[in-house]
N, C-alpha and C positions, 0 to 999 in steps of 0.2 A: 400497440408496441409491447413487445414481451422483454423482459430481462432476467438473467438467470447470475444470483450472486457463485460466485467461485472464491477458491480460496486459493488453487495454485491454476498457473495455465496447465494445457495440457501441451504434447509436444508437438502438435501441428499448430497451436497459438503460437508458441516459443517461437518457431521456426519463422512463421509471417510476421510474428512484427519484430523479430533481430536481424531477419533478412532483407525487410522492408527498405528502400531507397535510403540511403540518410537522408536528411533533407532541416540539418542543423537543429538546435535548440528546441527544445518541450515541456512544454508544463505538465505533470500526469499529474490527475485529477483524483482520486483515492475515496471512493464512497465507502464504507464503515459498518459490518453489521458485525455487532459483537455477541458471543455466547456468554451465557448468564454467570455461568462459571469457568473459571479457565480449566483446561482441560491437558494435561500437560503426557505424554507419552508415558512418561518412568511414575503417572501419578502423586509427583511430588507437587505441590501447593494448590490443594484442591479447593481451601477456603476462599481465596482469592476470585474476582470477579474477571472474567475476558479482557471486559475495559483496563485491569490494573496490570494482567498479564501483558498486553499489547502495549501501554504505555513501559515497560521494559523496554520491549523494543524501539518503541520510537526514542525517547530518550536517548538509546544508542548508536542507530541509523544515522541520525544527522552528521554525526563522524562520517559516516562512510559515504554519502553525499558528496561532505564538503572534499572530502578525498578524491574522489572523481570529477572535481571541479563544478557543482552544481549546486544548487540553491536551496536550502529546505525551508519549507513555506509556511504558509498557516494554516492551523489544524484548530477546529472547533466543531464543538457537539452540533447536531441538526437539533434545532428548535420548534421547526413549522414546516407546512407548506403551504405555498401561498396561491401558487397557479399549479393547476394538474391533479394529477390523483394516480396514487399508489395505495396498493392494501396495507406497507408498513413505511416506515421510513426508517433512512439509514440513522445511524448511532452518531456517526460523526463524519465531515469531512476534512480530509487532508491534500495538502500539494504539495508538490517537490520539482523543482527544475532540474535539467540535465542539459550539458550543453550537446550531446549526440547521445544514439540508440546504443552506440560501440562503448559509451563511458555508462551510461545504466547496466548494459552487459555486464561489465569488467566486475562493476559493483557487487549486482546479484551473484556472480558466479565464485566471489571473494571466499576464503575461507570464512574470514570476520562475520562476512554477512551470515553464508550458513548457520556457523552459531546462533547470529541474532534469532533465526528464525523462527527458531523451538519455540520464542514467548509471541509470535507475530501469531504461529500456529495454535497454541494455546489458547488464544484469544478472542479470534477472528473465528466468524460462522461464517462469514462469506462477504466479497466485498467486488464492486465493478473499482476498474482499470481506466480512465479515460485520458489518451494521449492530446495534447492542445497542442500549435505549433506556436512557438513563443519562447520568452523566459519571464522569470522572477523580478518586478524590478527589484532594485539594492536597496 
């Protein structure tokens, strides 16, 4: 099994899964690699670690979530692994509910959220996406 971390889709990803069937309710699963340093466009806060850059952003996101009517989840460091093998392991995992594909769109596409981004971007060397079908419970 190969995997390859990304840090934005590209726009034949975008297309497949916003155009994908709805098929209600999603948990996306959020694997976590962070760079050592944030890294910021304009080079403003270069002391700062990825990790503290991207906790910017998640700290903000859960707003824009719960705006879209979805669930933000829990988020904790990767400790171990227990079965399998990889060369690194992710930094941390995060999940987020969404009740449709069309309400994670609206999100990402938000003004708000773009802003967030610049600290997601900063932060983030690379990370998998993985869609579940379900929700949050409450």
């Amino acid at each position: 099994m190969q995997f390859k971390n990304q840090l934005h889709l590209t726009a034949d990803q975008a297309k497949a899964f916003f155009e994908a069937p709805e098929d209600g309710p999603f948990v996306m699963v959020n694997l976590l690699k962070f760079k050592p340093k944030a890294e910021y466009a304009d080079g403003s806060d270069a002391d700062i670690s990825g990790f503290e850059a991207y906790g910017r952003y998640g700290r903000k996101v859960r707003h824009l979530i719960l705006k879209v009517g979805g669930t933000p989840g829990y988020a904790g460091p990767v400790t171990g692994l227990r079965l399998g093998e990889v060369e690194e392991l992710w930094d941390m995992v995060a999940l987020a509910g969404y009740p449709s594909l069309a309400a994670m769109k609206e999100m990402v596409e938000s003004p708000d959220y773009r802003e967030l981004a610049k600290h997601r971007d900063a932060g983030l060397a690379g990370q998998l996406n993985i869609k579940t079908k379900g929700s949050l419970a409450g």
